[in-house]
Backbone as ProteinMPNN parsed JSONL, in Angstrom:
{"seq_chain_A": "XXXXXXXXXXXXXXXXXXXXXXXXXXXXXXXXXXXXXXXXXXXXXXXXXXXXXXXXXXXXXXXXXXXXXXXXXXXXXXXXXXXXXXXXXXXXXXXXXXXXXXXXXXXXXXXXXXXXXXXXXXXXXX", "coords_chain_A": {"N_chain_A": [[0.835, -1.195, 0.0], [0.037, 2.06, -1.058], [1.992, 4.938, 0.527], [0.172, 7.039, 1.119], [-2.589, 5.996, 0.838], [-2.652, 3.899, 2.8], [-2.4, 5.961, 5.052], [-4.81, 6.941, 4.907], [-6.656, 4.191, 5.289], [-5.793, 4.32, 7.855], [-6.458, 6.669, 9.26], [-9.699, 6.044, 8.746], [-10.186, 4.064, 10.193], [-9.757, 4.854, 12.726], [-11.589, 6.704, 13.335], [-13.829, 4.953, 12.918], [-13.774, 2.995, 15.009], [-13.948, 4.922, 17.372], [-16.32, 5.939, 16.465], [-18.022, 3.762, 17.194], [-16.908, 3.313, 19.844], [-18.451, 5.622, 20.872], [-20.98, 5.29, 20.318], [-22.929, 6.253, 18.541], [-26.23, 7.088, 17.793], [-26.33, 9.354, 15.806], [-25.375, 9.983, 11.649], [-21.754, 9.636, 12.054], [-19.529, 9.882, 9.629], [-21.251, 11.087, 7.648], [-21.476, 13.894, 9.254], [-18.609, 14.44, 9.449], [-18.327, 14.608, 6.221], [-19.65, 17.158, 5.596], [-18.129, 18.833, 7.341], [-15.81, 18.918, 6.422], [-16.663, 19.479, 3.789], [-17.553, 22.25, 3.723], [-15.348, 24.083, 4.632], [-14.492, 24.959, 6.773], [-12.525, 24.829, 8.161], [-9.005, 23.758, 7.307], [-8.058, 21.076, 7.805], [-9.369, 18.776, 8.999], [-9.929, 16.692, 11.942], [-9.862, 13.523, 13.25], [-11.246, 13.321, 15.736], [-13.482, 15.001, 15.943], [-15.776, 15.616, 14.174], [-16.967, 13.35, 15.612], [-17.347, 14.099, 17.882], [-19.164, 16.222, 17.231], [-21.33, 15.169, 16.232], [-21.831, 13.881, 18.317], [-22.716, 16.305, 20.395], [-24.912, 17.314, 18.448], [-26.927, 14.914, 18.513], [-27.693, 14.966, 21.265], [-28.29, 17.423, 21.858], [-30.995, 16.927, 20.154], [-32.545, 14.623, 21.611], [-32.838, 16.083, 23.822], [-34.567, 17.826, 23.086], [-36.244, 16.967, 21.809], [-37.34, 15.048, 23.939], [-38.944, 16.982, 25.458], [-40.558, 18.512, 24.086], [-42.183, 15.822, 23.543], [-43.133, 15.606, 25.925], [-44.78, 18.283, 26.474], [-46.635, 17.708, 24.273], [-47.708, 15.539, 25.593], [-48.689, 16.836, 27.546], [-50.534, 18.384, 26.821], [-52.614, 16.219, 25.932], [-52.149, 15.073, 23.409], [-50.406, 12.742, 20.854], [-48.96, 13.163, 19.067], [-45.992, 14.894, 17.866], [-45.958, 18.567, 17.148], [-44.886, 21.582, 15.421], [-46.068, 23.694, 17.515], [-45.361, 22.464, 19.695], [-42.77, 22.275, 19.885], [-41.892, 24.45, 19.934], [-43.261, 25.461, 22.77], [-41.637, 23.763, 24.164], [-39.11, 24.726, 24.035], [-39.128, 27.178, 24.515], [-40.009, 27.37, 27.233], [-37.88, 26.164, 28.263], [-34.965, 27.768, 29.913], [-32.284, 27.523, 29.082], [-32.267, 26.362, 26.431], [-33.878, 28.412, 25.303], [-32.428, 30.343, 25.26], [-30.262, 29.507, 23.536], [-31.746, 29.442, 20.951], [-32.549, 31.669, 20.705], [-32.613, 33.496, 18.553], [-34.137, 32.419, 16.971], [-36.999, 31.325, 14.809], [-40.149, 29.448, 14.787], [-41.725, 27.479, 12.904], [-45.055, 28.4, 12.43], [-45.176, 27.977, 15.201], [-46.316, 29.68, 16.5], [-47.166, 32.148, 19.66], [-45.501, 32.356, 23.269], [-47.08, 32.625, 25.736], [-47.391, 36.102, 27.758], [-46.424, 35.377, 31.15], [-47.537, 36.695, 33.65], [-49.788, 37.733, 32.202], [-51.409, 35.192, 31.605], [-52.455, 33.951, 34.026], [-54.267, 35.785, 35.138], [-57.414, 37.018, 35.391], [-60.216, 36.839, 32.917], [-61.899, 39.558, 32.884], [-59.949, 41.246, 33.677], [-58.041, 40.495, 32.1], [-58.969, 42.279, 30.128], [-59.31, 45.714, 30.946], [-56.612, 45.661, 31.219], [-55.721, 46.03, 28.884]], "CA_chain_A": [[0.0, 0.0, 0.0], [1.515, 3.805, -0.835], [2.244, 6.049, 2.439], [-1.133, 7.889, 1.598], [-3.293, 4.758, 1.13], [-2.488, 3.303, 4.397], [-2.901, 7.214, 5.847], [-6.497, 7.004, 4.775], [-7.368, 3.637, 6.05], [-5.641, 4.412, 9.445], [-7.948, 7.568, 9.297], [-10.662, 5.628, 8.771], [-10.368, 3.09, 11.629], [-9.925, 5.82, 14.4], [-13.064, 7.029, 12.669], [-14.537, 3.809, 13.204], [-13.494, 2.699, 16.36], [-14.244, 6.268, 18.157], [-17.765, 5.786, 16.408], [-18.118, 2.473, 17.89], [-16.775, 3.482, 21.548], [-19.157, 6.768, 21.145], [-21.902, 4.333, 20.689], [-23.938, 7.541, 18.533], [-27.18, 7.038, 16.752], [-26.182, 10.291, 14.244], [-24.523, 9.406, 11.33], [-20.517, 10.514, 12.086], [-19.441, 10.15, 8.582], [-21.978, 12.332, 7.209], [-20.882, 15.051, 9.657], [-17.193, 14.667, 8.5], [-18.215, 15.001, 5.114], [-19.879, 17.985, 5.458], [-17.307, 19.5, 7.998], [-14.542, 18.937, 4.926], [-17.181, 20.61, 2.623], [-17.896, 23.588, 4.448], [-14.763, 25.18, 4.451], [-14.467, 25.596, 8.179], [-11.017, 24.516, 8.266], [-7.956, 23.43, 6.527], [-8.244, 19.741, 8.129], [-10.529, 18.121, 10.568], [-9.249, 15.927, 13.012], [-10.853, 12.425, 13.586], [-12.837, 13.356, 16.949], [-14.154, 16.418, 15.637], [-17.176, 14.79, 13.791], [-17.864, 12.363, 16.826], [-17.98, 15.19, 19.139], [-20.335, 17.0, 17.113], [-22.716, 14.33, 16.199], [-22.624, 13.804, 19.642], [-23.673, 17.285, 20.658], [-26.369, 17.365, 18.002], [-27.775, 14.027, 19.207], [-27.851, 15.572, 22.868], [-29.583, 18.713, 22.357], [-32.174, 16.388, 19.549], [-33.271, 14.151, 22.588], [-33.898, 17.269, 25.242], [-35.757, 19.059, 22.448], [-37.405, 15.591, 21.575], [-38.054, 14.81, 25.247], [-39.264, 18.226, 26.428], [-41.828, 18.534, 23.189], [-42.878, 15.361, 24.127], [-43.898, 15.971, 27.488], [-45.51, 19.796, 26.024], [-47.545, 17.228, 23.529], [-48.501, 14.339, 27.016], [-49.608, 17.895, 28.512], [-51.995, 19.103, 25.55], [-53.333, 15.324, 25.222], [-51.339, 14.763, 21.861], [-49.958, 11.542, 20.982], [-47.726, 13.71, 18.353], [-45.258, 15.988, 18.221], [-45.964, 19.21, 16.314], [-44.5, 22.425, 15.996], [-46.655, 24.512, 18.793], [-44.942, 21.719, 21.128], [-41.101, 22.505, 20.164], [-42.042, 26.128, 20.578], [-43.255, 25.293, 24.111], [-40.521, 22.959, 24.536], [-37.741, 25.576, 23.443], [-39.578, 28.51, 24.798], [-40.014, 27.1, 28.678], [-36.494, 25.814, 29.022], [-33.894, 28.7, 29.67], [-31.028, 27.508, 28.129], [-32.648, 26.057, 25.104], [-34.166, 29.63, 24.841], [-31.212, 31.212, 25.277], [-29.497, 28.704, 22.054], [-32.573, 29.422, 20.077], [-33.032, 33.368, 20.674], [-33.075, 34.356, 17.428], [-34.958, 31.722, 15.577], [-38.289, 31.253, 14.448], [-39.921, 28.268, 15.056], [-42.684, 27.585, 11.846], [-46.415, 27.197, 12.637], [-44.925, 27.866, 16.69], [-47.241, 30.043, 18.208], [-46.832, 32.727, 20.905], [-46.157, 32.305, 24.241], [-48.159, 34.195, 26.679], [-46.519, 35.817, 29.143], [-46.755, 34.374, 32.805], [-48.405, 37.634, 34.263], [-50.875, 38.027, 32.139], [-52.518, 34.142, 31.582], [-53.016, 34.101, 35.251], [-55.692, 36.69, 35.195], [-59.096, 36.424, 34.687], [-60.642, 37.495, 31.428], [-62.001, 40.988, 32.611], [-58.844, 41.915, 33.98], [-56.833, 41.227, 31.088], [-59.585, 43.844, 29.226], [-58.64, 46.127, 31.732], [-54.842, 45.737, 30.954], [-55.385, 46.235, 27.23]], "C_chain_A": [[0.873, 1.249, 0.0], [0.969, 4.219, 0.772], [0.631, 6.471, 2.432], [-2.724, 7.118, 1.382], [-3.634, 4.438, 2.563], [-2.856, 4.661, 5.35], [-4.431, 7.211, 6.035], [-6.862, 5.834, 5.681], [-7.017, 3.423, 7.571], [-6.444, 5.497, 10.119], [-9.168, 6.782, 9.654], [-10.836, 4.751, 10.07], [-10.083, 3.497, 12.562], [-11.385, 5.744, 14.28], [-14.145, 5.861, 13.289], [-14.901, 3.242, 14.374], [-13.876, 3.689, 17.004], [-16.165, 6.516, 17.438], [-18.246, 4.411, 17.304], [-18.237, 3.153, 19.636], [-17.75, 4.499, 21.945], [-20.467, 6.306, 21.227], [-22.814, 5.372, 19.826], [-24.7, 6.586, 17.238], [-26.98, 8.135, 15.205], [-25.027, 9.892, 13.274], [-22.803, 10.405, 11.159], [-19.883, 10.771, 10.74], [-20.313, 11.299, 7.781], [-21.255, 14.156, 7.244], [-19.598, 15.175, 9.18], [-16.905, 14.722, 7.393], [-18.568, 16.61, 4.92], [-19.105, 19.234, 6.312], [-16.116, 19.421, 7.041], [-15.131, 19.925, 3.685], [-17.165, 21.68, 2.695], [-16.903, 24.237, 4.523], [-14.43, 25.576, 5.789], [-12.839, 25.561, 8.413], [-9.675, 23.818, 7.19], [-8.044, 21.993, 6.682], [-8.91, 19.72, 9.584], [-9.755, 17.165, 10.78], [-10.144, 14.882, 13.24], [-11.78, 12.745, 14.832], [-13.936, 14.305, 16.39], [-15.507, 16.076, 15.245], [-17.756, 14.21, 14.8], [-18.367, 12.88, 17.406], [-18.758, 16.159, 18.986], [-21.611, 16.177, 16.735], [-23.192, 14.023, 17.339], [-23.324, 14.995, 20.405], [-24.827, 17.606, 19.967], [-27.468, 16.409, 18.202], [-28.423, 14.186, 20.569], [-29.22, 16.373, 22.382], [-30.822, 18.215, 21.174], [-32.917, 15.495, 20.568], [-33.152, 15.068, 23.395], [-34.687, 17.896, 24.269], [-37.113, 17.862, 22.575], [-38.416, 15.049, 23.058], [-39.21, 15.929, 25.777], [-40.385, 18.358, 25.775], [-42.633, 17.168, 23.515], [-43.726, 15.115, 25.33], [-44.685, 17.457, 27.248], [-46.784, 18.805, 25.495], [-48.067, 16.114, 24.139], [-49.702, 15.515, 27.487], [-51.111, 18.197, 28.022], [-52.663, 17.454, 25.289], [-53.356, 15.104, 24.059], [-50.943, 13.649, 22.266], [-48.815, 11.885, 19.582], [-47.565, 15.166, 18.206], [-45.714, 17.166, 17.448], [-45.776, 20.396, 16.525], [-44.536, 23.667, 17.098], [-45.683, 23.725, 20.046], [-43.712, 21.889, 20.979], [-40.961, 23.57, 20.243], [-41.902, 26.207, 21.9], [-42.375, 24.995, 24.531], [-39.454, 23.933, 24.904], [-37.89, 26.665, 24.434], [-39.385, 28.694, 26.936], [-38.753, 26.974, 29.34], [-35.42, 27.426, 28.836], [-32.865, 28.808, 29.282], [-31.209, 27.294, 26.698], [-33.254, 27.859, 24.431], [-33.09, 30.599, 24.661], [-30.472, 30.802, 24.153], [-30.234, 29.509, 20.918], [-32.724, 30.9, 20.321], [-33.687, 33.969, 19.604], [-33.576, 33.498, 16.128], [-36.454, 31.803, 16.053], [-39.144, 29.81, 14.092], [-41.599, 28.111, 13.836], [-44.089, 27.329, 12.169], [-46.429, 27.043, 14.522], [-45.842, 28.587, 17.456], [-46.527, 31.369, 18.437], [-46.736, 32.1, 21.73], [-46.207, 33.421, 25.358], [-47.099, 34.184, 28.066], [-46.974, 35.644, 30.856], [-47.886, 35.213, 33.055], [-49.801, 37.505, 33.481], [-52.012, 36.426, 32.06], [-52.897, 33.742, 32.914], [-54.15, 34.789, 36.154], [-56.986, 36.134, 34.526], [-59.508, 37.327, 33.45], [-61.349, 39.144, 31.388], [-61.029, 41.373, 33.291], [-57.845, 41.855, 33.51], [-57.294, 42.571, 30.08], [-58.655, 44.734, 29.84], [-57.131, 46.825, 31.504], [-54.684, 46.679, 29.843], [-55.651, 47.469, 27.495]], "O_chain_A": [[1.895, 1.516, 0.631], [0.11, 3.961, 1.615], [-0.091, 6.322, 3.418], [-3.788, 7.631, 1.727], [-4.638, 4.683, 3.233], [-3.558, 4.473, 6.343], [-5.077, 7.425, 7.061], [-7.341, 6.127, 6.776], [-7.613, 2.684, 8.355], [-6.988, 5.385, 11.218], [-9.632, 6.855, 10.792], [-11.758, 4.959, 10.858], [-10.044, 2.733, 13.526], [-12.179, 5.014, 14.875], [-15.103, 6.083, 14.029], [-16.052, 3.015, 14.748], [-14.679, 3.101, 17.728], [-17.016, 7.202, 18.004], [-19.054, 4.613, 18.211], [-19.219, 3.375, 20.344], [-18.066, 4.524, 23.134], [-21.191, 6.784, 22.1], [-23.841, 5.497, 20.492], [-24.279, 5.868, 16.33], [-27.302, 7.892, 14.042], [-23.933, 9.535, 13.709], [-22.621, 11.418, 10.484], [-19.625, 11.962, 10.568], [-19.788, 12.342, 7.391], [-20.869, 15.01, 6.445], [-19.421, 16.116, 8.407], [-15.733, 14.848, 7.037], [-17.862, 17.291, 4.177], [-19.366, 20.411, 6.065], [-15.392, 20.394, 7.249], [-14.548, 20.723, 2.95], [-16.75, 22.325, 1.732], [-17.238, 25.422, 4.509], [-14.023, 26.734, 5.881], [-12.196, 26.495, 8.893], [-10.083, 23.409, 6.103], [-8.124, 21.444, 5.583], [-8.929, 20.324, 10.656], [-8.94, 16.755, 9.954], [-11.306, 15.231, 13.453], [-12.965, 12.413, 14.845], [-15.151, 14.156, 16.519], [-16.4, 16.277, 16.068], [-18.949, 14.416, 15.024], [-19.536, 12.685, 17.738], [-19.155, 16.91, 19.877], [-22.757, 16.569, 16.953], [-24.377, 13.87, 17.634], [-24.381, 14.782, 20.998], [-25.764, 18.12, 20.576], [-28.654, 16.731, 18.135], [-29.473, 13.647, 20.919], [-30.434, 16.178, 22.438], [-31.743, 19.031, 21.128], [-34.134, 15.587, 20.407], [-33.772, 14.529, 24.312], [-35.601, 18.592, 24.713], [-38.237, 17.834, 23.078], [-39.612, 14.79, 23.185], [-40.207, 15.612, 26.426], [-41.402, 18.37, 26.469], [-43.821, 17.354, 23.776], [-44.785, 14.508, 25.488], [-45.364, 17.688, 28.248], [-47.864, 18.931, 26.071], [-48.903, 15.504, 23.472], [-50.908, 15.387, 27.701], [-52.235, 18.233, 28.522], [-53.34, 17.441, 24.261], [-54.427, 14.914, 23.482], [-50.939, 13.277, 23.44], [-48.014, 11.049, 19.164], [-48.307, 16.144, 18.302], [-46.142, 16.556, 16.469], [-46.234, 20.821, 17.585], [-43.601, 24.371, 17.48], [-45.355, 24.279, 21.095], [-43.141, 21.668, 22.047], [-39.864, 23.96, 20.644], [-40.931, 26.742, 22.436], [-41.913, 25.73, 25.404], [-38.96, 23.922, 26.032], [-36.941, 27.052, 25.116], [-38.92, 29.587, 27.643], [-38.439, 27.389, 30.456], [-35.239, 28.005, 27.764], [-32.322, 29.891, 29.064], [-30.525, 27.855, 25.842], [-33.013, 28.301, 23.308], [-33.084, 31.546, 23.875], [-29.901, 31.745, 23.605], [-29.601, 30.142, 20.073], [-33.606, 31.139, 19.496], [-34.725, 34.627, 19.529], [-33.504, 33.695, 14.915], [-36.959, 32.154, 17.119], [-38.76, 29.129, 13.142], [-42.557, 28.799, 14.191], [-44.449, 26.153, 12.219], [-47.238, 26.359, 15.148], [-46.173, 28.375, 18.622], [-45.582, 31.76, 17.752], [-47.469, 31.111, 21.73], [-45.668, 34.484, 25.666], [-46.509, 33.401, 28.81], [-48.051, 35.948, 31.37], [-49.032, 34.824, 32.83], [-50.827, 37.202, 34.09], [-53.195, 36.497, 32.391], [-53.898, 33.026, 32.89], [-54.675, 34.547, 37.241], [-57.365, 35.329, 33.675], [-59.031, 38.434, 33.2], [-61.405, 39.845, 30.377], [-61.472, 42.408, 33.788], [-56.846, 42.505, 33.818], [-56.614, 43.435, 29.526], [-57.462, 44.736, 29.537], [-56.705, 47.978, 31.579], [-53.954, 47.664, 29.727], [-55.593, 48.318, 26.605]]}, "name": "protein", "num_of_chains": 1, "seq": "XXXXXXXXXXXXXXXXXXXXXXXXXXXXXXXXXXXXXXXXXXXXXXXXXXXXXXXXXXXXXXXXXXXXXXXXXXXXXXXXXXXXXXXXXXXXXXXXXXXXXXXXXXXXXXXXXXXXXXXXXXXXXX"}
């Protein structure tokens, strides 16, 4: 095998093995294709992919969890975007990630003070 043959498939079987030991449902290849496409850097480094498929798998089960428990609350049996609004919107760090997006089909949400009132004393307000 040439020098840069054997470079690749020793690449590849970190790759492999560090997907394996990471145990991740997202696919890591993917991400290391598109982290080579993108331009972000001159060369990526074998963890680099793992450790971001693994942070996007993270924060996809707390969104996934949190909307599911928004869509137990409302007596849903599926997810839909009013419930990753809620989801996003309730938690303070996730709101704090998400600040400046827009969530499609999401809704308002009301703020604390006023859905606690009774209906002629939000007139009143207005």
């Amino acid at each position: 095998l040439s020098p840069t043959l054997n470079r690749k498939w020793s690449l590849l079987l970190n790759l492999i093995s560090l997907i394996i030991i990471a145990g991740l449902q997202f696919p890591v290849g993917r991400v290391h294709r598109l982290l080579k496409r993108g331009n972000y850097a001159e060369r990526i480094g074998a963890g680099a992919p793992v450790y971001l498929a693994a942070v996007l798998e993270y924060l996809t089960a707390e969104i996934l969890e949190l909307s599911g428990n928004a869509a137990r609350e409302n007596k849903k049996s599926r997810i839909g975007p009013r419930h990753i609004q809620l989801a996003v919107r309730n938690d303070e760090e996730l709101n704090k990630l998400f600040a400046g997006v827009t969530i499609a089909e999401g809704g308002v949400i009301e703020a604390p003070e006023t859905c606690f009132l009774k209906l002629a004393d939000r007139e009143t307000m207005a």
